[in-house]
mmCIF file of the N, C-alpha and C atoms, coordinates in Angstrom:
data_MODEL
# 
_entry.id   MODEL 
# 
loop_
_atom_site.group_PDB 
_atom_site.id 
_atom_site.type_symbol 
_atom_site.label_atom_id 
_atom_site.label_alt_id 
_atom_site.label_comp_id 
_atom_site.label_asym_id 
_atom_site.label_entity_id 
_atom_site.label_seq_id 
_atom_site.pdbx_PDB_ins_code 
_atom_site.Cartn_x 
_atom_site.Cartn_y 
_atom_site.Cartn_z 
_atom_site.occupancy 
_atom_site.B_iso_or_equiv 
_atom_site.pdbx_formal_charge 
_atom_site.auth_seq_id 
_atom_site.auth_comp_id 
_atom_site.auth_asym_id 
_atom_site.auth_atom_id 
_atom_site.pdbx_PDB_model_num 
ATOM 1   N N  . UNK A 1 1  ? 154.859 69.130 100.443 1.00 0.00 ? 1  UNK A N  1 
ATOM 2   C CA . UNK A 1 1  ? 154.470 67.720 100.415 1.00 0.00 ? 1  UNK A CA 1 
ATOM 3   C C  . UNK A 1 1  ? 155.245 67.011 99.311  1.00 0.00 ? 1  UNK A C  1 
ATOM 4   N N  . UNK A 1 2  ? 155.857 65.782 99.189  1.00 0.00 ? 2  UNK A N  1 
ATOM 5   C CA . UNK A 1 2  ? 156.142 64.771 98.576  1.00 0.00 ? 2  UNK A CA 1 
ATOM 6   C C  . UNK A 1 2  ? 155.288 64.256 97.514  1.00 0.00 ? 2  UNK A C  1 
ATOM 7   N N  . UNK A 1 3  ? 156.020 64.111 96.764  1.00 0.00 ? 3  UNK A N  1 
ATOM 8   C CA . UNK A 1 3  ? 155.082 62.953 95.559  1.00 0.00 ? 3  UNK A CA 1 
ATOM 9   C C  . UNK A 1 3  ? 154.069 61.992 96.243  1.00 0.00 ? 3  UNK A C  1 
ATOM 10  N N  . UNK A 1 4  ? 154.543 61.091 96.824  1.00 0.00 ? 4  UNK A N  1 
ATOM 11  C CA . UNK A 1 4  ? 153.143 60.121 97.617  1.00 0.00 ? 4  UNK A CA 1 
ATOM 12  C C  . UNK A 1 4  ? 152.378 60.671 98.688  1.00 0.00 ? 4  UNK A C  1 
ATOM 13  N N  . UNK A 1 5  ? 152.714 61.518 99.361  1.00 0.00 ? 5  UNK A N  1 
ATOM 14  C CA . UNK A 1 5  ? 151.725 62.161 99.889  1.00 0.00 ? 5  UNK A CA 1 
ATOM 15  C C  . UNK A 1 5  ? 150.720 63.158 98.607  1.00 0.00 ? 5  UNK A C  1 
ATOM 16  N N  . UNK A 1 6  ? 151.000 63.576 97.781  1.00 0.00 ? 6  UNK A N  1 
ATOM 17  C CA . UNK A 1 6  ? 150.259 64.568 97.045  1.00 0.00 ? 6  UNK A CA 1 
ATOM 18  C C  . UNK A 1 6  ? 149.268 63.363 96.084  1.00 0.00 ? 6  UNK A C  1 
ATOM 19  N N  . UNK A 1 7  ? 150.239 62.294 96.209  1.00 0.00 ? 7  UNK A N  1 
ATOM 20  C CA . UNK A 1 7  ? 149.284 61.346 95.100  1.00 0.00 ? 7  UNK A CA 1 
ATOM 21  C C  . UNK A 1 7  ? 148.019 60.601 96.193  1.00 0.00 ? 7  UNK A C  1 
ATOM 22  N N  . UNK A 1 8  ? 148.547 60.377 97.518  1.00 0.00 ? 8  UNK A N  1 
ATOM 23  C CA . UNK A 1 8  ? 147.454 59.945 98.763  1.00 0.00 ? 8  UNK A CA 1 
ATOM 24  C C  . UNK A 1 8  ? 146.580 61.013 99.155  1.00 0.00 ? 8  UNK A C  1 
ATOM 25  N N  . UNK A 1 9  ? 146.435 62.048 98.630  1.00 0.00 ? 9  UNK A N  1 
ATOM 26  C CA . UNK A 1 9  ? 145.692 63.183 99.138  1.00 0.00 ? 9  UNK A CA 1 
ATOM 27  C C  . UNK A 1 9  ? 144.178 62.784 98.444  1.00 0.00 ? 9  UNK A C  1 
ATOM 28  N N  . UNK A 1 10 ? 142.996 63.340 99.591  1.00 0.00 ? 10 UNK A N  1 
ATOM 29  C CA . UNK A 1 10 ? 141.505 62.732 98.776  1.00 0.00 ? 10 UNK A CA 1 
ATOM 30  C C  . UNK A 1 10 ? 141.887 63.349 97.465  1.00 0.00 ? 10 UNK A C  1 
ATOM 31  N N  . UNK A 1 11 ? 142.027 64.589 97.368  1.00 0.00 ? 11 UNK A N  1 
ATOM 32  C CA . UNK A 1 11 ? 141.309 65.488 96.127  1.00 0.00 ? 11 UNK A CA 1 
ATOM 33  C C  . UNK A 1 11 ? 141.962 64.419 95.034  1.00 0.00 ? 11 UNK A C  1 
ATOM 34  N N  . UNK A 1 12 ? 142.982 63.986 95.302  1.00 0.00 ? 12 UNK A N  1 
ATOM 35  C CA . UNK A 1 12 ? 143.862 63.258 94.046  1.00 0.00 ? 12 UNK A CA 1 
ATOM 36  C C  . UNK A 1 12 ? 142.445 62.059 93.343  1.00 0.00 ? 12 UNK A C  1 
ATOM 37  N N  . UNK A 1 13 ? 142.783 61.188 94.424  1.00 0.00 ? 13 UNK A N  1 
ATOM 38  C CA . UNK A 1 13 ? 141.187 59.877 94.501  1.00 0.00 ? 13 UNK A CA 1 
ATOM 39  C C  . UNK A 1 13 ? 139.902 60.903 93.626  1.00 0.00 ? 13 UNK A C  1 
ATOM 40  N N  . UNK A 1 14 ? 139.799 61.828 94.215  1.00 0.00 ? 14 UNK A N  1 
ATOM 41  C CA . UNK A 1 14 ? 138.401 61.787 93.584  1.00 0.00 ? 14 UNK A CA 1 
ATOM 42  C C  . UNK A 1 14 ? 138.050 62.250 92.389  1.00 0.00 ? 14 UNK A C  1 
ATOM 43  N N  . UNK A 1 15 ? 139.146 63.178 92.051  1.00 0.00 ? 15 UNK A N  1 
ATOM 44  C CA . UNK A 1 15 ? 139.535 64.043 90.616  1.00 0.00 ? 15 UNK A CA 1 
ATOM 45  C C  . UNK A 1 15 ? 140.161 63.011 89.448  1.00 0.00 ? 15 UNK A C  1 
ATOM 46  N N  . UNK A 1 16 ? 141.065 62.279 89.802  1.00 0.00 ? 16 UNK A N  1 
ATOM 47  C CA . UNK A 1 16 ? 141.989 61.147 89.106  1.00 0.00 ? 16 UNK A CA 1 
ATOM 48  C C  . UNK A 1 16 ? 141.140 59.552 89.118  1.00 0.00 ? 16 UNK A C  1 
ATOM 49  N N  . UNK A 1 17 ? 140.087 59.373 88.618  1.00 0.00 ? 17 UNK A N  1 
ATOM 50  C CA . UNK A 1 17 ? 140.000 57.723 88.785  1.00 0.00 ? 17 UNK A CA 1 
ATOM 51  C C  . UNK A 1 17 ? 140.036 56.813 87.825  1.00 0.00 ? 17 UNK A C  1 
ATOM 52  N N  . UNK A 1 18 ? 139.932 56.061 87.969  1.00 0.00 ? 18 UNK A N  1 
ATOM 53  C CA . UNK A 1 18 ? 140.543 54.991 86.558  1.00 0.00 ? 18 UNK A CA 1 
ATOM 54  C C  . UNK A 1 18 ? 139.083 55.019 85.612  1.00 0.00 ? 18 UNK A C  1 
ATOM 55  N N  . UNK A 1 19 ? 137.898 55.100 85.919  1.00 0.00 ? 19 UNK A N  1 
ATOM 56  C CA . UNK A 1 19 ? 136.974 55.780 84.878  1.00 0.00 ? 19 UNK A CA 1 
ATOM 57  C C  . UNK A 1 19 ? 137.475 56.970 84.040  1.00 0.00 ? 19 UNK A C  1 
ATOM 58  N N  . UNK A 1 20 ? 138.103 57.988 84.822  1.00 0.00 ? 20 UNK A N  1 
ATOM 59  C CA . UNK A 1 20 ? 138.305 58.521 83.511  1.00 0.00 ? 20 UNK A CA 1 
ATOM 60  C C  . UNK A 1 20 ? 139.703 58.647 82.813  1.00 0.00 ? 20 UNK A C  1 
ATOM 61  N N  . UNK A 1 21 ? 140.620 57.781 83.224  1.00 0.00 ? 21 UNK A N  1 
ATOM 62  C CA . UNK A 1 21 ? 141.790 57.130 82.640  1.00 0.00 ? 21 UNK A CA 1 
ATOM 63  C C  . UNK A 1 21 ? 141.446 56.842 81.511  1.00 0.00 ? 21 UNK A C  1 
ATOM 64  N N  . UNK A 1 22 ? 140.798 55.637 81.862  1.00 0.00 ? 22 UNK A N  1 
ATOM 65  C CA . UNK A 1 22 ? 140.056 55.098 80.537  1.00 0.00 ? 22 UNK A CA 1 
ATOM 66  C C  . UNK A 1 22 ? 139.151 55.862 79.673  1.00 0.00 ? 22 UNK A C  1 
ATOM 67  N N  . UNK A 1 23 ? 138.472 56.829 79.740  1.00 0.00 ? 23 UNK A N  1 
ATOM 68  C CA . UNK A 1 23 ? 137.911 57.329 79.063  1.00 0.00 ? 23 UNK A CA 1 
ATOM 69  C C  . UNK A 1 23 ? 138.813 58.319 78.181  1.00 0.00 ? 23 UNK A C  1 
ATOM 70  N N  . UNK A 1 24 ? 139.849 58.629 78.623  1.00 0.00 ? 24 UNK A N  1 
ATOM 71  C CA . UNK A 1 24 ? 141.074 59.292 77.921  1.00 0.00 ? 24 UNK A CA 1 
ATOM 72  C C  . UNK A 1 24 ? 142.012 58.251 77.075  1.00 0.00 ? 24 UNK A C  1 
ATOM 73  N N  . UNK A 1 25 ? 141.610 57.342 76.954  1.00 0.00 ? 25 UNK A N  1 
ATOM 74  C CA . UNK A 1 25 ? 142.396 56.629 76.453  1.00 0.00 ? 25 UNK A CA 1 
ATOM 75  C C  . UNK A 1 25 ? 143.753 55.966 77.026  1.00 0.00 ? 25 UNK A C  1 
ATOM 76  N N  . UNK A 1 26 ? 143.896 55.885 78.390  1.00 0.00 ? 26 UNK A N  1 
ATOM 77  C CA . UNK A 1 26 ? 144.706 55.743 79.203  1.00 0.00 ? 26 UNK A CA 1 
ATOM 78  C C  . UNK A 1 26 ? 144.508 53.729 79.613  1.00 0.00 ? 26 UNK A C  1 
ATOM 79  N N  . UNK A 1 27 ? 145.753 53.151 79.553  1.00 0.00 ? 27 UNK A N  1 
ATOM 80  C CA . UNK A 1 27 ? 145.157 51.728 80.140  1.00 0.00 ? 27 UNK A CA 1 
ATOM 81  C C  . UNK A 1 27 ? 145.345 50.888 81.324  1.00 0.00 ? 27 UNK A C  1 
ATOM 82  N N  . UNK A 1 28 ? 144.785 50.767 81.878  1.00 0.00 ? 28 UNK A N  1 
ATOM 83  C CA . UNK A 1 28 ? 145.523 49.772 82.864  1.00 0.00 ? 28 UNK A CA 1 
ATOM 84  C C  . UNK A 1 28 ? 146.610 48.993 82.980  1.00 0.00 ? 28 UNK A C  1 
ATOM 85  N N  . UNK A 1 29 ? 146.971 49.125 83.950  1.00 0.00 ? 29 UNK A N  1 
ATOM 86  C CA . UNK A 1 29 ? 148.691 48.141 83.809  1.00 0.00 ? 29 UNK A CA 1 
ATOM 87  C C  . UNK A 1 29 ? 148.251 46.971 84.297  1.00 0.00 ? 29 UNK A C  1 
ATOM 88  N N  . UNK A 1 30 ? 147.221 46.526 84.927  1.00 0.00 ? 30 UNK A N  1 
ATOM 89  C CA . UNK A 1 30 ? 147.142 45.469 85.009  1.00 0.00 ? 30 UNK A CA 1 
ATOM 90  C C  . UNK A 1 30 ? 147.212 44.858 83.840  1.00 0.00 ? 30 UNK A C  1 
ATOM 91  N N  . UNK A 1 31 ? 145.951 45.263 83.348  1.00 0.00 ? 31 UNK A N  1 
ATOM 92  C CA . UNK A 1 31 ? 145.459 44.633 81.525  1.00 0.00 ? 31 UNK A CA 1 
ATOM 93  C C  . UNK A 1 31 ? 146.830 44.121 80.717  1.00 0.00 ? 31 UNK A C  1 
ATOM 94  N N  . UNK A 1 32 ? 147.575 45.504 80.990  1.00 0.00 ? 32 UNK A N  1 
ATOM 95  C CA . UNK A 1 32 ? 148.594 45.733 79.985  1.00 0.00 ? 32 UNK A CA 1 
ATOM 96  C C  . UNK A 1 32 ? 149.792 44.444 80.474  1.00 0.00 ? 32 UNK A C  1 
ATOM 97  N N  . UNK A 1 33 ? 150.222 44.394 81.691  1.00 0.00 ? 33 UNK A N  1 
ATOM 98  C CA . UNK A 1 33 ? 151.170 43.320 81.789  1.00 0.00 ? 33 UNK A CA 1 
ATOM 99  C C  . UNK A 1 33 ? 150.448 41.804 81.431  1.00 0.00 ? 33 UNK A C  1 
ATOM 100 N N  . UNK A 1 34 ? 148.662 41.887 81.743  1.00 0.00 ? 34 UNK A N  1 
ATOM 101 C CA . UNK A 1 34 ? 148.461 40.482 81.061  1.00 0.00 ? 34 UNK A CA 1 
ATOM 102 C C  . UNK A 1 34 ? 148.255 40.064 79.815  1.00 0.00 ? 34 UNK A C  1 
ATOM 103 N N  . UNK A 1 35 ? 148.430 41.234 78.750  1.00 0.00 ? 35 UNK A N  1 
ATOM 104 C CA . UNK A 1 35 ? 149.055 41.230 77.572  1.00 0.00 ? 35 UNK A CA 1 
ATOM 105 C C  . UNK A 1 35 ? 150.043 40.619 77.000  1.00 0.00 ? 35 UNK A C  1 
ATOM 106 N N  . UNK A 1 36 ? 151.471 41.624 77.997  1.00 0.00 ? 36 UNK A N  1 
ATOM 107 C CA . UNK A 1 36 ? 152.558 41.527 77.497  1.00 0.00 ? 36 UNK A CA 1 
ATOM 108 C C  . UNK A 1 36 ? 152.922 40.258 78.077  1.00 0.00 ? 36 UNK A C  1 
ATOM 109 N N  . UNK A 1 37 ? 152.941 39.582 79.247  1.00 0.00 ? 37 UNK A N  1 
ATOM 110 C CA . UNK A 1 37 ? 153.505 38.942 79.791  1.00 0.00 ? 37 UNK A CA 1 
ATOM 111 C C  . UNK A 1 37 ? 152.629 37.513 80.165  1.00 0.00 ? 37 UNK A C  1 
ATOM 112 N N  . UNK A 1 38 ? 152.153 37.082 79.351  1.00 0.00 ? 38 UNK A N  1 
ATOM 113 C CA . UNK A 1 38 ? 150.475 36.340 79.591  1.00 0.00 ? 38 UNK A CA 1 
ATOM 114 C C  . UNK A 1 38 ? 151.657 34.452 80.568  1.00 0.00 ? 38 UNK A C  1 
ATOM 115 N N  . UNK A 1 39 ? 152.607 34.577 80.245  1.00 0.00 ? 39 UNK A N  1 
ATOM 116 C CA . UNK A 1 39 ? 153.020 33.149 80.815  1.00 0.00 ? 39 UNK A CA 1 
ATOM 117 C C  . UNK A 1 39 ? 153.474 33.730 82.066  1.00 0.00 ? 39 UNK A C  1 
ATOM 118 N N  . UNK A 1 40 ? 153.772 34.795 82.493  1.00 0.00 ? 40 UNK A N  1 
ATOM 119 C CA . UNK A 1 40 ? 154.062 34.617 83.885  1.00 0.00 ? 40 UNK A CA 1 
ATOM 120 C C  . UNK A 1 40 ? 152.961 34.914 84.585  1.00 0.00 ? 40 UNK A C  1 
ATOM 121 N N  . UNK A 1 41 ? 151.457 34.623 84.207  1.00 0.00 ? 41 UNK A N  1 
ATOM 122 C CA . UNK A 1 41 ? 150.113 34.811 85.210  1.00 0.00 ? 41 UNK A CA 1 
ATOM 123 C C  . UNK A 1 41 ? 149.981 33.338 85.307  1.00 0.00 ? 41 UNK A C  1 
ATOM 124 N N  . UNK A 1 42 ? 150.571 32.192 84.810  1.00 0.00 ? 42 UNK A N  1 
ATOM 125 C CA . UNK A 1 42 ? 150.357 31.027 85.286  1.00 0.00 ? 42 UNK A CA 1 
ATOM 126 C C  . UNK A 1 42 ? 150.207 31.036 86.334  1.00 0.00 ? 42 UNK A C  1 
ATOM 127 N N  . UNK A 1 43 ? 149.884 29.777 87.203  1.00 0.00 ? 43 UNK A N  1 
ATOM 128 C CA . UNK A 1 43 ? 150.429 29.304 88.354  1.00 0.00 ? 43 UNK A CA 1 
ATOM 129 C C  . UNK A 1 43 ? 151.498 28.624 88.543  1.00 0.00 ? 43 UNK A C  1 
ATOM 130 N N  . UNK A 1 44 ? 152.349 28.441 89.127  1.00 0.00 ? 44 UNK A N  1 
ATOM 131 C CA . UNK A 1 44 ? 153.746 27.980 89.275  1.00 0.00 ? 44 UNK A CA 1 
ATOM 132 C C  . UNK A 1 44 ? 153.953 26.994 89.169  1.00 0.00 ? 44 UNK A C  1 
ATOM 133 N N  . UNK A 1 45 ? 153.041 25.822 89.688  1.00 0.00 ? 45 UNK A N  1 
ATOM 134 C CA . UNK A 1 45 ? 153.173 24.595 89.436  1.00 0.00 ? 45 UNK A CA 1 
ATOM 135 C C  . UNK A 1 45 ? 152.927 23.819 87.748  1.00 0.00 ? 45 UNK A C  1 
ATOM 136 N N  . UNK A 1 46 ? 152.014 24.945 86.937  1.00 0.00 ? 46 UNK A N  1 
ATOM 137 C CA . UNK A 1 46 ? 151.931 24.510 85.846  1.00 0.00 ? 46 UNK A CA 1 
ATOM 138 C C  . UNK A 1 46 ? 153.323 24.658 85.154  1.00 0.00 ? 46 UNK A C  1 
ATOM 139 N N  . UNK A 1 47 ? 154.513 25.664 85.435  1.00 0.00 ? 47 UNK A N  1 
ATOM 140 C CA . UNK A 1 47 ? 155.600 25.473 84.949  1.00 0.00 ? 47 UNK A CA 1 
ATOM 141 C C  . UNK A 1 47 ? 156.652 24.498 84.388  1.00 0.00 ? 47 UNK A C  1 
ATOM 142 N N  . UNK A 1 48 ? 157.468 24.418 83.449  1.00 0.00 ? 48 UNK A N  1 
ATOM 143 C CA . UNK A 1 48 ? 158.174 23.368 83.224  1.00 0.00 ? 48 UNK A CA 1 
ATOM 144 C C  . UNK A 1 48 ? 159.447 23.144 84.384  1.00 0.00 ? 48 UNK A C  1 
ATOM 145 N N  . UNK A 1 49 ? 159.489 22.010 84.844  1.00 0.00 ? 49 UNK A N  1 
ATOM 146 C CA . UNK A 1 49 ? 160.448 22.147 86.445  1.00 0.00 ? 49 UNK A CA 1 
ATOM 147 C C  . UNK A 1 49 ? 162.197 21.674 85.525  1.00 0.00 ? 49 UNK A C  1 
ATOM 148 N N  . UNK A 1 50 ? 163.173 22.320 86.196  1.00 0.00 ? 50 UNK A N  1 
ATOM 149 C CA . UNK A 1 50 ? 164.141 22.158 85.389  1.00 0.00 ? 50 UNK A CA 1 
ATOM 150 C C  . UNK A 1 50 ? 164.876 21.671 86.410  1.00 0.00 ? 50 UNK A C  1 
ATOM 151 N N  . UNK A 1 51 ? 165.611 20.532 86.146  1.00 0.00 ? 51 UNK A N  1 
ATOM 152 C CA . UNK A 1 51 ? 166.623 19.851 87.443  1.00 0.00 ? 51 UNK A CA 1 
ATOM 153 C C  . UNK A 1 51 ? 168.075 20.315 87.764  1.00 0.00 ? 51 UNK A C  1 
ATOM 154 N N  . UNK A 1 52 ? 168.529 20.769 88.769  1.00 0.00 ? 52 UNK A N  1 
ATOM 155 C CA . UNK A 1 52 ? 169.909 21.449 88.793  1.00 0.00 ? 52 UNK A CA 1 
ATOM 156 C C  . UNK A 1 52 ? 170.872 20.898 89.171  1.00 0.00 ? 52 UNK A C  1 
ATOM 157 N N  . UNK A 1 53 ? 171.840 20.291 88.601  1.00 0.00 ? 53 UNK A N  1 
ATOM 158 C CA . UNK A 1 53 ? 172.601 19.563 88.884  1.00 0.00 ? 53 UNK A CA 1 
ATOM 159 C C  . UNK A 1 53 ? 173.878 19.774 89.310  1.00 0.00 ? 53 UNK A C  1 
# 
């Protein structure tokens, strides 16, 4: 089996879940890119529009 199949397998889901990620000290990448990257979760229209000439 392949990497994504071995990572889509139940046993993976039920052994691996983000409860105990976190409880290891492990973080979410969501969290983590709205950390690092907090201006590109705007919405687009709040952006500054730049004219191309």
């Amino acid at each position: 089996m392949g990497g994504w199949a071995v990572a889509q397998s139940p046993i993976m889901r039920t052994t691996i879940t983000l409860q105990r990620l976190a409880k290891r000290g492990y973080e979410s990448m969501l969290t983590y890119y709205s950390t690092v990257a907090p201006q590109l979760n705007e919405p687009l229209y709040t952006r500054p529009v730049r004219t191309v000439v």
